[in-house]
C-alpha positions in Angstrom: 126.8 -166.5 -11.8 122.9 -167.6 -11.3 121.5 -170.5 -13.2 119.7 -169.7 -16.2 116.2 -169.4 -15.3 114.2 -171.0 -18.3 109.9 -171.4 -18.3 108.5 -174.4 -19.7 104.6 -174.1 -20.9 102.7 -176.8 -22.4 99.2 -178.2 -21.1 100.7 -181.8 -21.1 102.5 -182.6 -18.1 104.8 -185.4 -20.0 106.2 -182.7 -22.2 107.0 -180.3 -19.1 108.4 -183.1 -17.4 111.0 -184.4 -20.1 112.0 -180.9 -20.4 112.1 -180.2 -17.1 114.7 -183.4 -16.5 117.1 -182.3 -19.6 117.5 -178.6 -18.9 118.0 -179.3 -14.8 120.6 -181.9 -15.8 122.3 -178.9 -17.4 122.0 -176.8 -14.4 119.3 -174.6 -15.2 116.5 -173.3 -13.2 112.9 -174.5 -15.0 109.3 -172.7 -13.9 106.4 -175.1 -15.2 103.2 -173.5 -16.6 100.2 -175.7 -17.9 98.4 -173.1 -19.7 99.2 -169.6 -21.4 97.0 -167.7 -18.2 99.2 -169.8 -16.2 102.2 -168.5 -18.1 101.5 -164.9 -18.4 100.6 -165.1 -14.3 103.8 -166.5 -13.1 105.6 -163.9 -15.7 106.6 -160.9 -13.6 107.5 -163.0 -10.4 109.5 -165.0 -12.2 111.4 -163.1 -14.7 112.7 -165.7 -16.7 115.8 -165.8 -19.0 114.3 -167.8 -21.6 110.9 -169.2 -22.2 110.0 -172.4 -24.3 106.6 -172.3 -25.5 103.8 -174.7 -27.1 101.9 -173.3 -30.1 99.0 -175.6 -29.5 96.9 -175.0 -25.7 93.1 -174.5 -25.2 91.6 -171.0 -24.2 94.8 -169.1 -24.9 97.1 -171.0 -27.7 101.2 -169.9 -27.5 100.5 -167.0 -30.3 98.2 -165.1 -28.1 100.6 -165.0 -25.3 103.8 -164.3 -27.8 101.8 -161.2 -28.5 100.9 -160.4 -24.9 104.3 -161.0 -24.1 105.4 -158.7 -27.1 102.6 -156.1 -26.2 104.7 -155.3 -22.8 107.8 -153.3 -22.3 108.9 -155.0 -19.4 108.6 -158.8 -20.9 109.4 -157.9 -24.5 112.9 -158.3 -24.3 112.2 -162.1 -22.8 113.1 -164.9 -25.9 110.4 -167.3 -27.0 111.0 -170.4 -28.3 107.8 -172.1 -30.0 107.3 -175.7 -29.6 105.2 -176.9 -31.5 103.5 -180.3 -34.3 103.0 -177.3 -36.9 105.7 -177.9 -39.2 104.4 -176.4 -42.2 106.1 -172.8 -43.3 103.5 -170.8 -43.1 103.2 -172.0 -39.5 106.5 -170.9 -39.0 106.4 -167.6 -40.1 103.1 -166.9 -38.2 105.4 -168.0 -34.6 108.1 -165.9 -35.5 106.2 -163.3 -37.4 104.7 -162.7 -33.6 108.0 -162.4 -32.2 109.3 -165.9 -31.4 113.5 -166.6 -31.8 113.0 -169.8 -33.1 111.1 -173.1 -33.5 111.1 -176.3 -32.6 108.8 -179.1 -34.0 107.6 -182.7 -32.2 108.4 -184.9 -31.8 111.0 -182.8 -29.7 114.9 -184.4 -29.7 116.2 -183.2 -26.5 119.5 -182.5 -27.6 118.6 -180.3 -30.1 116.4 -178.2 -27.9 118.8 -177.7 -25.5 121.2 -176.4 -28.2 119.2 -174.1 -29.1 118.7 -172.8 -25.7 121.6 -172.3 -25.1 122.7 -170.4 -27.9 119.8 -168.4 -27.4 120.9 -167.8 -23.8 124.3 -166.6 -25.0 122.4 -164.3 -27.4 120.7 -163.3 -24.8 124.2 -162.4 -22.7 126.0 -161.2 -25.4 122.9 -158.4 -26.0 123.2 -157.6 -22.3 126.9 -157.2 -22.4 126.2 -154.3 -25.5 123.3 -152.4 -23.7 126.1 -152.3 -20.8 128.8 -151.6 -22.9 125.6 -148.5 -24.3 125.4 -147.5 -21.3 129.1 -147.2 -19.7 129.9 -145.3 -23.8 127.3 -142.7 -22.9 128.6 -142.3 -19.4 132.3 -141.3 -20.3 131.2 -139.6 -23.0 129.0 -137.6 -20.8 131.5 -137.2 -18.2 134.1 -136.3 -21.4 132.0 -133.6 -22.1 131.5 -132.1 -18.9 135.1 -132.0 -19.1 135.2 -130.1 -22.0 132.6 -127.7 -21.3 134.0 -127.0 -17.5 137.7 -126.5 -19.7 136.3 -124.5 -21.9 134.0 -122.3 -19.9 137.1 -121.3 -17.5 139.2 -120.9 -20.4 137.0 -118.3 -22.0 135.5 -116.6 -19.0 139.2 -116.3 -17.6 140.3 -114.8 -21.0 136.8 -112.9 -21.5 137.4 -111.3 -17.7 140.9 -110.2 -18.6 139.5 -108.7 -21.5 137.3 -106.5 -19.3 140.4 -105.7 -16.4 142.4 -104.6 -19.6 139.7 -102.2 -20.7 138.8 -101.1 -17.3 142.6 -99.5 -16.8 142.5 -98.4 -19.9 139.2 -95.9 -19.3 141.1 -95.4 -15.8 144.7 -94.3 -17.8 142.4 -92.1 -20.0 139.5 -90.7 -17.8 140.4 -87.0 -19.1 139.6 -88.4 -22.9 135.7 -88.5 -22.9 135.8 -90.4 -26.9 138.5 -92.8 -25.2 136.4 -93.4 -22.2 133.2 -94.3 -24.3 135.1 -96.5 -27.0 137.1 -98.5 -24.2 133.6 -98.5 -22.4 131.9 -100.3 -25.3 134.5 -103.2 -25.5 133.9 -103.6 -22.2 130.0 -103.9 -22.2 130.8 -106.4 -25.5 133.0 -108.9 -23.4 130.3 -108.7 -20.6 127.3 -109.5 -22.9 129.9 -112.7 -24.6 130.2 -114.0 -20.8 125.9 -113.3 -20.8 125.7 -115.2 -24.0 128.2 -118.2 -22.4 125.7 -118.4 -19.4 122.5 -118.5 -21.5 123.7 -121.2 -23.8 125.0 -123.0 -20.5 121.9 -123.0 -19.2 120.4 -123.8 -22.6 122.0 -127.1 -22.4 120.7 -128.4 -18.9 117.3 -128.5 -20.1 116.2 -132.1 -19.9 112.5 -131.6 -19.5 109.9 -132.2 -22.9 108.9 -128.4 -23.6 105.5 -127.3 -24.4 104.9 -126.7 -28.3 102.5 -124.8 -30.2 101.0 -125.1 -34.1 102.3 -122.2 -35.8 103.0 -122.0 -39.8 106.3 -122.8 -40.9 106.8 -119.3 -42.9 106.2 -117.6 -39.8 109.2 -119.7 -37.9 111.3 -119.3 -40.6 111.1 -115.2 -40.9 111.2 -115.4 -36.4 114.5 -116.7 -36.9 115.8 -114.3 -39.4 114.6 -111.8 -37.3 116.3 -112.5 -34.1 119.7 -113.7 -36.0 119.2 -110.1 -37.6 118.5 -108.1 -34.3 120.7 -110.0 -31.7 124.1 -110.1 -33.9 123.0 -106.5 -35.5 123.2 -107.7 -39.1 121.1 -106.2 -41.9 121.9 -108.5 -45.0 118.6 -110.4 -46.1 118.6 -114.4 -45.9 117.0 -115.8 -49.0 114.2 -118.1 -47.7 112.6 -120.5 -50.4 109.6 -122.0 -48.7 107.8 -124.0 -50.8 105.5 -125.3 -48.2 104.5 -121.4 -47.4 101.9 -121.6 -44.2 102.0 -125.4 -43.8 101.9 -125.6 -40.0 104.2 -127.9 -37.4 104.0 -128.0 -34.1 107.2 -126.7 -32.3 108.2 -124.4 -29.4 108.7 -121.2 -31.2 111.3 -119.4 -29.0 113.9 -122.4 -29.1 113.3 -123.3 -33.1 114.2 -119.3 -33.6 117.1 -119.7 -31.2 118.2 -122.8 -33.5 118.0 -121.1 -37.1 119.4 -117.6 -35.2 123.1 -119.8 -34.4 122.7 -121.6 -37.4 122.8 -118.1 -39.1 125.3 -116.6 -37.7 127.4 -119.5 -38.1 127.0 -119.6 -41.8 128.0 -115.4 -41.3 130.8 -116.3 -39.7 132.1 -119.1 -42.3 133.5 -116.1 -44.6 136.5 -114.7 -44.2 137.1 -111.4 -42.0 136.8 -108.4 -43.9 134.2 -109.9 -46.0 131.9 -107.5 -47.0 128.1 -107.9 -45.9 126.6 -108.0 -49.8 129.3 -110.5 -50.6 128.5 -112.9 -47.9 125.1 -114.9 -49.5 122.9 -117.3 -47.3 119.7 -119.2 -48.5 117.5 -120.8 -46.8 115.1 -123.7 -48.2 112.2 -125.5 -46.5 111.0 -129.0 -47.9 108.6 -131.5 -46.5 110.7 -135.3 -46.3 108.7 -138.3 -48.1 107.9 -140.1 -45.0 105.1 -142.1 -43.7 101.9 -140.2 -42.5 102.7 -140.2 -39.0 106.3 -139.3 -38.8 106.9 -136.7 -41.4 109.6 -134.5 -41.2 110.4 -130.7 -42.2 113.9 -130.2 -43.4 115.6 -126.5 -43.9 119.0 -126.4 -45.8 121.1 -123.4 -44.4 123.9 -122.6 -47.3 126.4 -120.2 -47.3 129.6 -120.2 -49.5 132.3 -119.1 -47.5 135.0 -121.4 -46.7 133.5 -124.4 -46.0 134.1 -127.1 -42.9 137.6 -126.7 -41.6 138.9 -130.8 -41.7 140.6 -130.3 -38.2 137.2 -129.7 -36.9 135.0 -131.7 -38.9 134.3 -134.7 -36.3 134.2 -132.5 -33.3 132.2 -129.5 -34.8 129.4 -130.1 -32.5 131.4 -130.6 -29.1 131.3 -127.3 -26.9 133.9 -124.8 -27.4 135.3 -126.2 -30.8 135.2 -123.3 -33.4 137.0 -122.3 -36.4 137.1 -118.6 -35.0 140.1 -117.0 -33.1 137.5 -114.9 -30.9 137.4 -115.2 -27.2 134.4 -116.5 -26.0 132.8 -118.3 -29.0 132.3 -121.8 -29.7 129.1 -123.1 -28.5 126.5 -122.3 -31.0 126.3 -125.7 -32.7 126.5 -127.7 -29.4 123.6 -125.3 -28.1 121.6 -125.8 -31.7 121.7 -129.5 -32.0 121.4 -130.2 -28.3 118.1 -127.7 -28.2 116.6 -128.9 -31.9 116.7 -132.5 -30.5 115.0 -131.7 -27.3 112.2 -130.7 -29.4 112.5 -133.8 -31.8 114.8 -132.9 -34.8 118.4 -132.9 -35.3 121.2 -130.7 -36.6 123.9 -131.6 -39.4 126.6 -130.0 -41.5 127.9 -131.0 -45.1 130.2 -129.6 -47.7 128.5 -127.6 -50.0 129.9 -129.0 -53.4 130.1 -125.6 -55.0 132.2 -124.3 -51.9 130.8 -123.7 -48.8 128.3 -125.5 -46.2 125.3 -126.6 -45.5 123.8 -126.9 -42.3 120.8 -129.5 -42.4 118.0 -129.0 -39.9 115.5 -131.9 -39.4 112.2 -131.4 -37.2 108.8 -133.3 -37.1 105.6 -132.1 -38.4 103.9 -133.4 -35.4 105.2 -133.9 -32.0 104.6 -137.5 -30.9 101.5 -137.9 -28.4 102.9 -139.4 -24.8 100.9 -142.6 -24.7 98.6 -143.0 -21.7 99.2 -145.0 -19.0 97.6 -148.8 -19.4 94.7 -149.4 -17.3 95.2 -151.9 -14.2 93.1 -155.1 -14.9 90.5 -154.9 -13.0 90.5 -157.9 -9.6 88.6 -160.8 -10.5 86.2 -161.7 -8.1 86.7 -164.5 -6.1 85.0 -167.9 -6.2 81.9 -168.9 -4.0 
């Protein structure tokens, strides 16, 4: 394992030095800096573990450079410890206020400092170890869910194509029966457009890159969806939408928003039982605005229906591909394909129980999508000397 690699900045050599001698007794790695330009300079060639910094230098004092530090993504994460004669509290909340881990005052004890070094250090480890940790969760459960949805898509195309060699030697067996022929004919063409469906939302879910949104008025999204939920799964019973808000306009990609509310729709159909008929099967819709800051508001439309709520053997997998309270071949992806395309645009999908019986399916999405930042300019070179 490397040695810790710890900068020391102060514009007195003497206090560099006894620092220097303590931490390199512990076998640690020390990068002197006399000044915060000095500091910020040797920054990126360094990359130190840990940085112990003096409040009190000329032309650029130890809170300027906490903030510089701060300002950056790629030194942010760095730990700064301010060393400094300020004792006072205020002068204490101003270092760490700016970002500093803690605060040491002179006259410095040695011992102490290194201390609290070192349990910074391990701070420092420990946060790596759960960013790693992060990063290895999301990988298996990435890789889990590739898994699933390779399982399940063979699963359902196999039974979905046996569905259509069935019906096929069934129109064969009865070719001399025209009404036979046609009826056998239309299952077929449904099992082929359920295997269409299972490749759309497939393809759906590979989409990784930001999409391009438009300002459009949020009554106009919500009757979209209804619309498309009412042409593509043939289904003539009005949704109640209570809007509120009326034309208050968000900015969105209007195809994939209508997508979302369209399988959110159906899925609320769906929650009542078979032979339910269509004037007994209620859903509402309601739009509110969340009480947010200016900049990050939010839009949130409760989906209610009062069927038979969320089954418990699928409540903490609902969203995971091909996991359905149905018996039908080929469903099971609408909430993995609404949740996965509502965030790509900046929102979120949930369910809840519906206290009266039922459920609610809670869809989150910003007003405003957030502005990508602009690059930061390149200092320009200083000239040199003559």
């Amino acid at each position: 394992m490397p040695a810790p690699k710890i900068m020391v900045v102060d514009d007195q050599p003497i206090n560099v030095q006894l620092l220097k001698r303590k931490l390199e007794r512990e076998a640690m790695q020390v990068i002197a800096a006399y000044s915060g330009q000095e500091c910020l300079d040797l920054i990126a060639k360094e990359k130190p573990d840990l940085i112990l910094l003096d409040v009190m230098m000329p032309e650029m004092d130890g809170i300027e450079v906490c903030q510089r530090l701060q300002a950056s993504e790629d030194t942010r994460s760095i730990p700064v410890i301010f060393v400094t004669a300020r004792s006072s509290k205020e002068g204490k909340l101003e270092g760490l206020g700016v970002g500093a881990v803690d605060y040491i005052t002179k006259p410095i004890d040695l011992d102490e400092t290194l201390a609290r070094v070192q349990t910074q250090l391990r701070f420092a480890a420990i946060n790596r170890e759960i960013i790693d940790l992060q990063r290895r969760l999301t990988e298996s459960r990435r890789a889990a869910t590739i898994g699933a949805v390779t399982q399940g898509i063979a699963h359902n195309l196999n039974n979905l194509l046996g569905v259509v060699i069935g019906y096929l030697d069934l129109i064969k067996a009865y070719a001399d029966k025209p009404e036979l022929v046609r009826k056998n004919a239309q299952n077929v063409e449904d099992a082929v457009q359920r295997i269409v469906v299972i490749i759309r939302q497939l393809s759906s879910l590979v989409i990784k890159t930001r999409l391009n949104v438009t300002k459009i008025s949020l009554q106009r999204i919500l009757e979209g969806g209804v619309q498309r939920y009412a042409a593509e799964y043939k289904i003539n019973q009005p949704v109640v939408i209570d809007n509120p808000l009326g034309d208050f306009i968000i900015e969105t990609h209007v195809e994939v928003f209508e997508e979302v509310l369209s399988k959110v729709l159906i899925n609320a159909w769906e929650a009542y039982p078979d032979g339910t008929p269509p004037d007994r099967r209620p859903i509402s819709m309601t739009a509110r605005l969340l009480d947010q800051k200016e900049d990050n508001k939010t839009v949130e439309i409760r989906i209610e229906d009062h069927g038979h709520g969320i089954d418990p053997e699928i409540r903490d997998h609902m969203f995971e591909p091909f996991i359905s309270g149905k018996r039908t071949v080929g469903v099971g992806m609408g909430l993995t394909v609404a949740r996965h395309s509502l965030r790509n645009i900046g929102g979120d999908v949930m369910m809840e129980d519906r206290p009266e019986g039922g459920t609610i399916a809670v869809l989150l999405h910003p007003v405003a999508q957030p502005k990508k930042k602009p690059a930061p300019e390149k200092p320009a070179a200083e000239k040199p000397a003559n």
